[in-house]
Structure formats: C-alpha cells, structure tokens
N, C-alpha and C positions, 0 to 999 in steps of 0.2 A: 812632736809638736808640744805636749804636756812640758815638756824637761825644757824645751827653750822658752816656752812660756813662764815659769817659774824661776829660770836663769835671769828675764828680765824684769821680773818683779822686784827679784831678793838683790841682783848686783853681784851674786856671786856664781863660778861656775859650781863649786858643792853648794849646795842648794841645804839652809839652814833653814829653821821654823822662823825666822824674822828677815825684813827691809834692811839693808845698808842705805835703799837710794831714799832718803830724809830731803834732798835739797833738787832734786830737778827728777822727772820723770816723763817717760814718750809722750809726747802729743797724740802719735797715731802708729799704730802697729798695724803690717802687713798680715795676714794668716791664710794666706790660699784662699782658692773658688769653693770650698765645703763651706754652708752653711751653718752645719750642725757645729762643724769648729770652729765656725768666726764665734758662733755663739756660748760655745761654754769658754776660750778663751777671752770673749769680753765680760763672761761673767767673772772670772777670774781676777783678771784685770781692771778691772771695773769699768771698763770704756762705757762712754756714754750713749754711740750708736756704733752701726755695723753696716755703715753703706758699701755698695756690690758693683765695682765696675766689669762686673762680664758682664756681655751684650745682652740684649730682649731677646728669649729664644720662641717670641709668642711663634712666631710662622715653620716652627720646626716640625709642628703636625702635619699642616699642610703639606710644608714640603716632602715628606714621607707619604703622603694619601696621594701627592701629585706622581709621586714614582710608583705607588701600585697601581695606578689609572694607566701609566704608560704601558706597564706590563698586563695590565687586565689582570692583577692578583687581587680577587672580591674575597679570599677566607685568608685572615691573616691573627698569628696570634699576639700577644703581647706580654712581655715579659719585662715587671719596670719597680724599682727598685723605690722601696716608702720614702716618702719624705716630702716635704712640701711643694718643691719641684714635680716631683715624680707625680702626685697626686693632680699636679695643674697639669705635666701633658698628658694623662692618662684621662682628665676631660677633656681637653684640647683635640686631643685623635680621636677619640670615641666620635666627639662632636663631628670632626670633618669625616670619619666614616661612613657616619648615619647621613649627614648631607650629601656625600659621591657611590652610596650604597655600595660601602665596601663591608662585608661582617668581620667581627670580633667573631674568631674561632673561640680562644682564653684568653682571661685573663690570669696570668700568675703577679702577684707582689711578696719583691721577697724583701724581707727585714733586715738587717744589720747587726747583728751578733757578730761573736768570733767566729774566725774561720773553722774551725775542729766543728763547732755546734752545727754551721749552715751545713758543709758536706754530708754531716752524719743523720742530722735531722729534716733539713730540707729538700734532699735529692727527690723523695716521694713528689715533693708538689711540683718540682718544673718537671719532671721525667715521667709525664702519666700515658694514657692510650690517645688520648686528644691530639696532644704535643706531637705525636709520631704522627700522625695525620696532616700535619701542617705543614706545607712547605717553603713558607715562609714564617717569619717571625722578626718583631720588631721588640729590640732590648732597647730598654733605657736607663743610662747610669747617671745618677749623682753622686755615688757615693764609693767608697772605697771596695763595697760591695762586689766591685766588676770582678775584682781577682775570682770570688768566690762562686761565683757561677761561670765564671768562665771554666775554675777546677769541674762543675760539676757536669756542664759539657762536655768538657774533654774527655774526662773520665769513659763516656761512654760514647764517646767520637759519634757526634751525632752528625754524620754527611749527609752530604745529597742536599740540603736545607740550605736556603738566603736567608743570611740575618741581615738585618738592616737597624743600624745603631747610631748613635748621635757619638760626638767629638769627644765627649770622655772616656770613650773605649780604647783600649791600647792593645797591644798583641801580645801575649806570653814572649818571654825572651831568652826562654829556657834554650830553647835549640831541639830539642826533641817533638819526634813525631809532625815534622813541616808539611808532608807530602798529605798526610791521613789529617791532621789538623783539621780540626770541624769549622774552623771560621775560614779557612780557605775561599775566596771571592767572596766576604763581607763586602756591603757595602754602607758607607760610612760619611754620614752628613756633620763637616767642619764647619764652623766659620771662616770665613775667607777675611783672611790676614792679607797686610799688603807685607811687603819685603824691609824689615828693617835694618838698615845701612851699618855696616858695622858688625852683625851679630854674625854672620860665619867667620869675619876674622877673631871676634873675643871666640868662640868657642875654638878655634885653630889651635891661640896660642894660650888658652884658660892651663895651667900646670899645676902640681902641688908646690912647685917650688916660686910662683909665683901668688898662689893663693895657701900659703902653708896653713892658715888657717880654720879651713876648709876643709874639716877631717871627712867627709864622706866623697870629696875630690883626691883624696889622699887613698882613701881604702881601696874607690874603683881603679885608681891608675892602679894600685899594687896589684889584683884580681886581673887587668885584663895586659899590663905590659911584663910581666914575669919580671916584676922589684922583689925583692931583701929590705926586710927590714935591719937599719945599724943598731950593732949592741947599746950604743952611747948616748943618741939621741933619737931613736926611734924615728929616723928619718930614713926614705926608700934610698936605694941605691940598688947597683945592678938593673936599672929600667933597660927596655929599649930604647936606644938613641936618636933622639930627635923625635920621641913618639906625640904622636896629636891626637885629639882625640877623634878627627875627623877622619885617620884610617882605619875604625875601627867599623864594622858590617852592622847593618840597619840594624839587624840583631838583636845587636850589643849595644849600639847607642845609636840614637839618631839625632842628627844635628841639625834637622828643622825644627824650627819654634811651635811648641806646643799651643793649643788654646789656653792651657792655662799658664805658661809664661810671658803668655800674651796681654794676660790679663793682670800678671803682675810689674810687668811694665809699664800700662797703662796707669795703673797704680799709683807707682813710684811717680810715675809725672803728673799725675795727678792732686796727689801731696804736696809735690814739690810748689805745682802752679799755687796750692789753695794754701801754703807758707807764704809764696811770694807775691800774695794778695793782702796778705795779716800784716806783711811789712809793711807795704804798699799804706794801708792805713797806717799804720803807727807810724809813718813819717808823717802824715797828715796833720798830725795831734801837736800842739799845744805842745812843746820841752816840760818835763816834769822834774825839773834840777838834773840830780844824778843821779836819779832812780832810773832804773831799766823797767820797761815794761813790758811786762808776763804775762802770757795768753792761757787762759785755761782750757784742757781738752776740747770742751765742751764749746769753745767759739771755733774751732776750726771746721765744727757738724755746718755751720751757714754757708762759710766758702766753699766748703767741698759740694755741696747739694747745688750749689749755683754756679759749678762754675763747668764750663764749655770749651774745649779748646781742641785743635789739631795738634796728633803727637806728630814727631818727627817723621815717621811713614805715610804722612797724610788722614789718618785716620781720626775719624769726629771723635773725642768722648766726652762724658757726663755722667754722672751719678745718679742726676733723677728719671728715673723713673718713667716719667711723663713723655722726656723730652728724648729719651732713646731711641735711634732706629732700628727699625726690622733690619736683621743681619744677611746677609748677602752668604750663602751655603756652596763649599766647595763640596759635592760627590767624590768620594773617593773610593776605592776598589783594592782593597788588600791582598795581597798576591803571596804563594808563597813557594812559588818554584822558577828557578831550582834550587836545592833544598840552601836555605838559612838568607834565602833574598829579601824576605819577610820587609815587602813594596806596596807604600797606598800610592796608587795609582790612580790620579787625577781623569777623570770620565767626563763632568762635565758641573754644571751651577745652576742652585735655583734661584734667583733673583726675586722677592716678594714685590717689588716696589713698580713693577712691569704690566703691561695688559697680561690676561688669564694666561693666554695661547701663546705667549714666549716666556714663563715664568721658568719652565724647565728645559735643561738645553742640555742633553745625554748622547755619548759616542755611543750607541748599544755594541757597534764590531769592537771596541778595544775589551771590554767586559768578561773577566776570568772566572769563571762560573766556580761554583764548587764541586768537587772531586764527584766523577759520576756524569755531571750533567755539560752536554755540548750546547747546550741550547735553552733560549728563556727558559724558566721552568711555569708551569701551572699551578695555580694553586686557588682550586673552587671547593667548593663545598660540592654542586650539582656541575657535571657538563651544561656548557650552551646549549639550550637547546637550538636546535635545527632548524630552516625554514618550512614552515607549513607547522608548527607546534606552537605552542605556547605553556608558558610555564605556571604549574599548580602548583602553589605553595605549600610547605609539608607541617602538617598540624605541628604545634608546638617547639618549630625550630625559626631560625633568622631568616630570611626575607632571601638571602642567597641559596639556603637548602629547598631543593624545590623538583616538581614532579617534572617531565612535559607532556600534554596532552594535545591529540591532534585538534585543531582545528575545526571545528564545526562543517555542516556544509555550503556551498558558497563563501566563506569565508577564509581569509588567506593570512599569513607571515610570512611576509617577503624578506623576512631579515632574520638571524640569528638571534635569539636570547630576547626574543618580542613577550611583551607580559599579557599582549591582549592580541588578540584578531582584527582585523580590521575586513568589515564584510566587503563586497564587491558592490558595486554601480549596478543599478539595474540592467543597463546594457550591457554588463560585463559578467562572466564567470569562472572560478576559480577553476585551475587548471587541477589535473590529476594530484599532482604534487605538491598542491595550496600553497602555492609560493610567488603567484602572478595570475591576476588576472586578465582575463582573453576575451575581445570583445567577441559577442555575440553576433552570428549571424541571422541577416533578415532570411525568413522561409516563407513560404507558402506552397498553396496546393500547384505546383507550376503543370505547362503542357509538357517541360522535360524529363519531371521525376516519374518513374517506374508508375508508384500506382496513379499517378495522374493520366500516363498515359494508357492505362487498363482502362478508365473510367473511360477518357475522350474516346477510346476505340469503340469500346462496350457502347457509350450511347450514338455514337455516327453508323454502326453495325444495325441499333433495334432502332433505328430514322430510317435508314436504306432498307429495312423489312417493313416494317410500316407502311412508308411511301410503295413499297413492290406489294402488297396488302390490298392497298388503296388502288392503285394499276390494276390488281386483277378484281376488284368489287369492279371498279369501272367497268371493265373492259367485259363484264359480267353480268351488266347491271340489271338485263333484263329475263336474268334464267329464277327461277320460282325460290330458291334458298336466299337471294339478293335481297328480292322480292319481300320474302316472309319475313324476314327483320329487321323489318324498316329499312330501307334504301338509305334516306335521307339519314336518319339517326345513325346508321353505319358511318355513313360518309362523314358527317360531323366529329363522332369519335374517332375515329384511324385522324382527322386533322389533328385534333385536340393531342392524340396520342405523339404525335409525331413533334409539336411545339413542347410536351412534356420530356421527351427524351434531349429535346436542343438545350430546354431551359437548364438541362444540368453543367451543360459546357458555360453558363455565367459563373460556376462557381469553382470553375477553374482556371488559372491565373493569378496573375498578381493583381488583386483588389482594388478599386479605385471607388469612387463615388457611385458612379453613373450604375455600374454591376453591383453594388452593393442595393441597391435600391431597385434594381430590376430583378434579383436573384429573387428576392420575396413576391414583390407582386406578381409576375412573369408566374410562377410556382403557383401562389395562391388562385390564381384565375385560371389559367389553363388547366389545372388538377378539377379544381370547380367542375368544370366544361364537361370535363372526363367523366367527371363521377355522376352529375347530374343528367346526363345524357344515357349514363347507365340506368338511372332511376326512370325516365322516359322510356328507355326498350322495358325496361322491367314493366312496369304499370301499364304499358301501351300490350304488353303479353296478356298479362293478371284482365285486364280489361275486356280482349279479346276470346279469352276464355270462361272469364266466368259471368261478367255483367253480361253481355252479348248473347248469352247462352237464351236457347228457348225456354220461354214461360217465366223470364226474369225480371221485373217490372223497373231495372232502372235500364234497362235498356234503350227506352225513348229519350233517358237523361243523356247521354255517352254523344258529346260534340265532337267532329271528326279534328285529328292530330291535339286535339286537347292536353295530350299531356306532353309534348312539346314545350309547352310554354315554361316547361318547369327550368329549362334550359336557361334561359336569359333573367326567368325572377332570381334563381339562383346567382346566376355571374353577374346581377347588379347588385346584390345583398355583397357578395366576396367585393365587389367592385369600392361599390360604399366602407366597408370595413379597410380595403387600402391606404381609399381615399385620407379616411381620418387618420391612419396610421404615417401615411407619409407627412400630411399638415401639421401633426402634434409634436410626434420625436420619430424619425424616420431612423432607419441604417445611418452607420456611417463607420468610417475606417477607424481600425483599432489596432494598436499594438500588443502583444500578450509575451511577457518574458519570462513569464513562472511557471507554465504548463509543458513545456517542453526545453528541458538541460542542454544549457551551448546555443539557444537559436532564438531568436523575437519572433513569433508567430503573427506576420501582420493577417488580420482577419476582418472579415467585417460583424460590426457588432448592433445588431438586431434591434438595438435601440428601444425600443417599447415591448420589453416583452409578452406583457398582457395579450399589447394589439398582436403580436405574434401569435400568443396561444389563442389570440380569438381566429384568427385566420385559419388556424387548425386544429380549432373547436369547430366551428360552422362546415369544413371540409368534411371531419369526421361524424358530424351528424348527418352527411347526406350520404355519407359513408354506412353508417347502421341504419337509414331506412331503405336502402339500395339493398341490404343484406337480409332484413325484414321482410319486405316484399319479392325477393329472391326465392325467401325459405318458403312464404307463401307457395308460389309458384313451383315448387320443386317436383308436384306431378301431373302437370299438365304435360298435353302429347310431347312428343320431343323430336317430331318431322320438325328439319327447320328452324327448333326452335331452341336456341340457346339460353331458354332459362333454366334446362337444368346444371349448365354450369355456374352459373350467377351466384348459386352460394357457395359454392367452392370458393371462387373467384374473389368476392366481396368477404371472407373469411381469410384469405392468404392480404386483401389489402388493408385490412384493417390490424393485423398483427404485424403487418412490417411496420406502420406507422406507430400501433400500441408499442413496441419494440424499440424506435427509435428514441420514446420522450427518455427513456432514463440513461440511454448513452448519449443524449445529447450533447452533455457537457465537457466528456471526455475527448469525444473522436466529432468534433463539430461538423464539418465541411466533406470529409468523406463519409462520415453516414449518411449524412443529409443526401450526398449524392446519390448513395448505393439504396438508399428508400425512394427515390425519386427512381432510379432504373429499374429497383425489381418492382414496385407497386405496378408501374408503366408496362414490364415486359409480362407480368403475372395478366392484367387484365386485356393487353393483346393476345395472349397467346392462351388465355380463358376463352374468348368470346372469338377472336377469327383463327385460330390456330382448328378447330375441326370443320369449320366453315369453309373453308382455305384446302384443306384435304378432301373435302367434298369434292369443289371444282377442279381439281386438279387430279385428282388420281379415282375416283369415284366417279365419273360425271355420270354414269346410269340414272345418281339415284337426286340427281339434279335433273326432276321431271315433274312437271301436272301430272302425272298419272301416279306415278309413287306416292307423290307429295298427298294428292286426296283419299289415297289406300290406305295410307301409315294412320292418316288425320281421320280417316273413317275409325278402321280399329283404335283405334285411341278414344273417340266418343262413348262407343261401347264398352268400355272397359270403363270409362269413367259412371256412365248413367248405371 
C-alpha cells in the first residue's frame, strides 16, 4: 500500500526522492476500508479529507446481543482489536449487554504491531484461565490484525468454542488442519450485499493475459495453475488450459464479492457520480475563452458528502454519515468439512429496521457447530436456577454469577432463573416444591372428621347418662339420699348438666351466624346454672350444719330454700353480661388462613374478647366460692351428704378451665370443647356418680334408719 502510494505521488514506478507529476495530480484516491490507512496515506498525499463509504455498522452490537438472547448465551467474552471502530463497538455491546443482561466474561484488546511481536508477546493475554472458561466469544476486526490471532488460536486449536465475528474475518487458506480447525462453525455477521450483474462473469474470464498488468493476478495464476515462467519476457506459459479462476476450491479463492470490494465499488461510483456532478456545473458557467477549468481536490469533498444515489445492484449509497442506513446483516456459518470445503453458509438475517420480535430470522437445524459439540452449546457463568429457587447474587462478581436459594416459606418460582419469589395469595399455598401455588382448603371442626366425631359421640354418650341420672333421681325421688340433697337442686343441675354436654354439639360443624352466637351464650348460661346451683347445695349443706346447729344464734335468721335464690341472681348477672355482649360487638364468622398449612380455618370469632373473658370471669368466680365453701364444708357428716366431694370436684373444674385460657389460641374449638365435656363429666360424676351407686347396687344403706345412725355418730364426733 506504502509503494503504490509513493508510485502515485512521484509518477514513477522506482520510486525517487522527487515529483515528476508538476502539471495534473488525482482528484481522489481509492485506499481500502482500513482507517488507519486512508489516514497515513492521505497524510502522505496530502488529501484534504477521507470520507468512508462502508455502511453504518451502529446495529452490529445488537445484532450479536440479539443472537446470544436466542441461544440464552448470558457469559460471553470479547476479544476486539484497538482502534477507533473497535473502541465504538466495544461500547456499543457492552451497552446492549448491560440492557439484555448478558455479562462480559473479558475483555481482551489486542494492538497492532507486527506479526513475530503479537504471537510471541501477546499469546499470554487472549490465552488465560478466563478465556478457557468461556464458550463462546465474540472477535471483532478492523484491522489487519485478524491474521494474527487467528495464528494465535490456531496454534493452540482452541475447540469446543462459538466465535461470533463480524465481516472482516476471513478463514486461513492454508489447507492445513480443516477438520481440528478451531473456527470450525464460526458464526459470521456480513452485510447483506445485493448481486451485482456482471461480476461472476469479470471474475470468470479476469486472466494475466488479459490484465498483464496486474502482477499480483499474474503471481496467483502461476502458484495455483502449474505456469513457467519464459526466459524472454517473464511471461507464464505452460498454464492449465482454459483455466478460470472460478475452478479453483473456496480455499483457494473465492469468487463471492467481499464486503470490502463491496465497498470499493461503491466507491468507484461514487467518484465517478460526484465528477459527473463537477461537470454538470461547469457546463453551467459562463465560457471562459479557452481556458479549461480546473477543480481543486478539495471541491470534490462537497459533492461526494452530498451526493445519494442507487448503484447498479439497487443499493442506496452516501457518504454522509447522517444520512446512512442501518445495514441489513447476512448470518453466516463457516463450515469446514469435508476437508478444504472451507463454506459460509448462509443461516439466516438480521434486519435492524423491523419491529423487535422479527429483527432476527435463524435456521438453528442448518447450524454446524464446532468440532465436539452436537448441540447449542451453554455458556453461563451460574446454572438457571430451578423452580422453587431464586437466585443470590455472588459478592463481587457480574449480575449473571450467582448463588440459588430456596424460596422462603409460602413463597414460590414458578419459572426457571426468577431473581425474586413471589409470595402466595392468602388463599393460596406454596406447594412442596415452591413451584405453584395450591388453593387452600375450607376446614372446620365437621360431624365427619375423626376427632369431631369423638367429641359429638363423647357428648351424646355423658346427655344419655345424665338424662338416665335424672330417670333414676326421679324414679327415686322419695328414698332419704334424694331427699338429703336437695331434691329440687338435684333436679335443676343433672338439667343444667345435660344443656352443657348438648351446648358443645354448637361448636361442631360448619360455622354460621346463628351457632356462633349461641355457642357463647348457650355456654355462658347454662355453665352459670351448673355452677351456681352447686354454690346452693353447697351453702344449703354449710347452712344445715353449722347455722342450724343447737345453741347457734343465727339460726332464727336462716329463711327456708333461701339459698336458692343464688340460682337466678346469678343466670340474670351471666344474662345481662350476654346481653351487652351480643348488642356491642357479638360473634361472627371468620376466616383464619395462617394458623393451619394448606387449609382456611372458617371459625367463629368471639368478637369482644373482653366481654368473653368477663363471661369467664363471673363463671370462674362462682367457680372459687363454690370451692371455698366446699373446703369449708369438707368435715361435716358425710351420710348423704355430697360435700365431701365438692372440693375435689370444684378443684378438677376450676383447673380444666385455668388450663384452657393459655391454649386458647392455638387449639380454639376443640379445647373449648373438651373443657366444656370434662368440667360437665368431672362435676356429674363428682356429685351423682356415688349417689347413683348408692341406689343401685347399695340400697341397704338408702334408709331413715342408717341415714339417722351415720348422722347421730357424726354429731358426736363433731361436738
């Protein structure tokens, strides 16, 4: 390039320290797509500028980011060669990586020295531990450079690897090592050329005997058709006959137009147009005698910057800059079996100028992978993670190295490679495998679940003893143990006893209004009944024995059944505490979807707690003076007389209830039950349960005569 630039300075082919050409000089010289060389040959030359007609390659990032998205390649390296280009796409891709979160594994930049310096000195930097890790990698050439890492590739046949390269890469055409060949299935983004008319037949019949001028046409025919050089005039002879150069193997030469004779065809017409513009004016002008007028370099920089036109192939060009189109991208797929086929193989196109989702348009079955690999290949930094994971990022690496962590709980990834959980609906919970969540099912305490049906049997079993309890006080009513413990207050508790064991079947079932609101009062008042009618036998005993006793001065106080009445003041106080309880904030239905995994616990929800615990405040305090007046009581005679179990009794019901306030919260509904059955079965089977054995399997001692013998020795033992 130096030697022909100096041949057209000086006008001569030996090349002297001085000009011959004094009287005319180029307008415009041609210099290839290299930058660096337009530019020290217009230093040389002194051109005035150095406009570029190869195409806009802004979208060539993209088009590269859009092909690792296809393949799902998120760690990708980059290996891209200095210079002002190289520098723009190596922001240009970084840019579109960081926006489709694809990572830079590396970056290498390599320089442009001689060959001998890059193999020897630069092998270190693209050949490191990184590099081997990467399975794909993306080269970018501008410069002559490509030979040189291409050597240093090869050298160490680095297979198994996708390179993915833009249009200035070419294929070594050595012939050697095709099969092992480490670019084997490159894939290779052109500009998409249209056909121009004519150029397979010039390359057909292009000869040295037609272009003798043409010594580097001359050398190649003698190197690839077995010519002789003649003694005489160093002209071939002995060729093969009738040879073209179009029989010769991709190889060796290939007879599709390059991007860049692409561009210097463009070129050429584009010259030619922005001369026969300069004409175009100076026919315009004014005759100036016989003078000829002479355009300086430097006016042909206007028409070439302006000027627009279609080459013969159809294709738009221009010079500036501004007015250039995004380039239209042929994929190609370099092939290199069987051996010396050395085939790009057209895959498919990216089109920039298209909506997003038809921009890239790939055959993936035609696709010749490299040596080793049947199939896409991978190339992450981290596996996807899995569903039910999500991925933790790895302190001081890129956004695609990354941990995966499962899932929290209730919380799911229903998709591969999710960065975050996404929790579940409250009616919904995460399956075993956080991968989908599963609605929840409604529960409750039903009549068909196991321990509901313990409960329903448990309280219909101590109702049907009760009531048979109640059948034989009746049927009893007038033998002296009936007698001795209050009749009436008997009878009133076994009722009271019997509405306690029913009221627990309200809290079985599926919940509605009407039950939620009779489960408490129903509870509250009946229990009252119970309890407070125990305080009456109690006090009615305490009464009997000690005020009543001889020589005791409140004995003219002591009104008959008097302590009766404790009955009804009490169940109107529980009454009244209802009352406000349902007028204020009553029961009402609840759903509960956090206290039990997989199910909505519909419950009823107590509404005013307060007024709840006053419900079972006021119970529990007729509760410890029932037990009070029990323990009182605990050695008066005991013909007959059931206060010495009362504190037994009133001790087992006050600790089922003490018992139930702190698991209230956990086990609602079946505690509540099972303290409603055993309080109920503890205080039947306390007070009639040896009563009950009396008349039935004892009757001896179910007699006046016993009764006043036991109750005589018992006086005396007391006084």
């Amino acid at each position: 390039m130096l030697e022909s630039s100096l041949t057209l300075l000086t006008g001569q082919s030996e090349i002297p320290n001085y000009s011959c050409r004094k009287e005319s000089k180029s307008i415009a010289v041609l210099t290839g797509t290299l930058w660096a060389t337009s530019a020290q040959i217009g230093t040389l030359l002194e051109l005035y500028k150095f406009p570029q007609v190869s195409p806009k390659d802004i979208s060539l990032a993209l088009a590269m980011v859009s092909l690792m998205l296809h393949f799902s390649w998120t760690w990708v390296g980059l290996v891209i060669t200095e210079g002002q280009k190289g520098l723009q796409f190596l922001s240009d891709v970084t840019g579109e990586m960081d926006r489709n979160r694809v990572c830079v594994a590396f970056v290498k930049m390599v320089s442009t020295p001689l060959v001998s310096y890059i193999a020897s000195a630069n092998e270190h930097i693209i050949l490191t531990k990184e590099t081997s890790q990467v399975n794909v990698v993306i080269i970018y050439y501008d410069t002559d450079i490509l030979n040189d890492v291409n050597y240093i590739i090869e050298q160490y046949l680095l297979t198994g690897k996708v390179w993915v390269t833009n249009s200035q890469w070419h294929a070594d055409m050595t012939g050697k090592n095709f099969i092992l060949n480490s670019f084997h299935g490159s894939l290779i983004f052109s500009n998409h050329p249209e056909n121009i008319s004519g150029f397979k037949t010039f390359v057909q019949e292009a000869k040295p005997s037609k272009y003798p001028e043409d010594f580097y046409l001359t050398m190649f025919w003698f190197n690839n058709f077995y010519c002789s050089f003649s003694n005489s005039d160093c002209s071939l002879k002995d060729c093969t006959p009738n040879a073209s150069l179009a029989w010769l193997p991709v190889n060796r030469f290939d007879t599709a137009m390059t991007d860049q004779s692409h561009n210097i065809y463009n070129a050429v017409y584009a010259v030619a147009h922005a001369l026969h513009e300069m004409l175009l004016q100076q026919a315009q002008w004014p005759p100036m005698g016989n003078k000829v007028m002479v355009f300086a370099p430097w006016q042909l920089q206007s028409f070439l910057k302006n000027i627009h036109f279609n080459n013969p192939a159809g294709d738009q060009v221009t010079l500036d800059d501004k007015r250039k189109l995004d380039v239209e991208y042929d994929i190609l797929n370099f092939w290199n079996f069987p051996e010396g086929l050395r085939l790009k193989i057209k895959l498919g196109t990216f089109t920039p100028h298209v909506p997003h989702a038809q921009q890239l348009s790939l055959s993936d079955e035609m696709i010749e992978w490299a040596m080793g690999i049947t199939e896409a290949p991978r190339s992450v930094c981290s596996k996807s993670c899995s569903s039910g994971f999500r991925k933790s990022p790895q302190e001081g690496k890129p956004a695609c190295c990354f941990d995966c962590t499962p899932c929290p709980e209730n919380e799911i990834a229903n998709d591969t490679g999710m960065e975050q959980c996404v929790k579940c609906p409250d009616d919904q919970y995460a399956n075993p495998q956080q991968n989908h969540c599963l609605q929840k099912s409604e529960t409750f305490l039903g009549h068909g679940d196991p321990m509901g049906k313990i409960l329903a049997g448990t309280a219909l079993s101590l109702t049907i003893l009760t009531a048979a309890a109640l059948g034989l006080f009746v049927k009893h009513q007038d033998t002296p143990i009936v007698k001795a413990n209050n009749r009436a207050l008997s009878y009133t508790l076994l009722i009271s006893l019997i509405f306690c064991f029913l009221c627990s079947l309200l809290f079985i079932g599926r919940p509605n209004t009407a039950t939620c609101i009779l489960q408490q009062t129903t509870f509250g008042v009946v229990f009252t009944v119970a309890v407070s009618t125990i305080l009456a036998k109690t006090i009615t005993v305490v009464l009997a024995f000690k005020v009543t006793a001889p020589g005791r001065r409140m004995r003219q106080l002591l009104v008959p059944r008097a302590p009766n009445y404790i009955i009804p003041i009490c169940s109107l106080i529980q009454l009244t505490l209802c009352g406000v309880w349902m007028g204020t904030n009553p029961p009402y239905i609840e759903t509960d979807a956090h206290s039990e995994h997989g199910h909505i616990l519909i419950v009823c929800n107590k509404g005013s707690l307060t007024a709840f615990y006053c419900v079972l405040g006021s119970l529990g305090s007729l509760a410890l003076v029932s037990f009070t007046e029990a323990f009182l009581a605990r050695n008066l005679p005991d013909t007959f007389n059931e206060a010495k179990f009362l504190t037994f009794i009133m001790l087992v019901f006050c600790s089922v209830w003490v018992t139930f306030l702190p698991v209230y919260h956990s086990t609602k509904v079946a505690m509540e039950i099972f303290s409603i059955l055993a309080s109920s079965a503890g205080l039947l089977g306390g007070i009639f349960g040896p009563e009950c054995y009396i008349i039935l399997l004892r009757p001896e001692r179910n007699s006046l005569y016993e009764f006043r013998d036991k109750t005589h020795s018992g006086k005396k033992k007391s006084y």
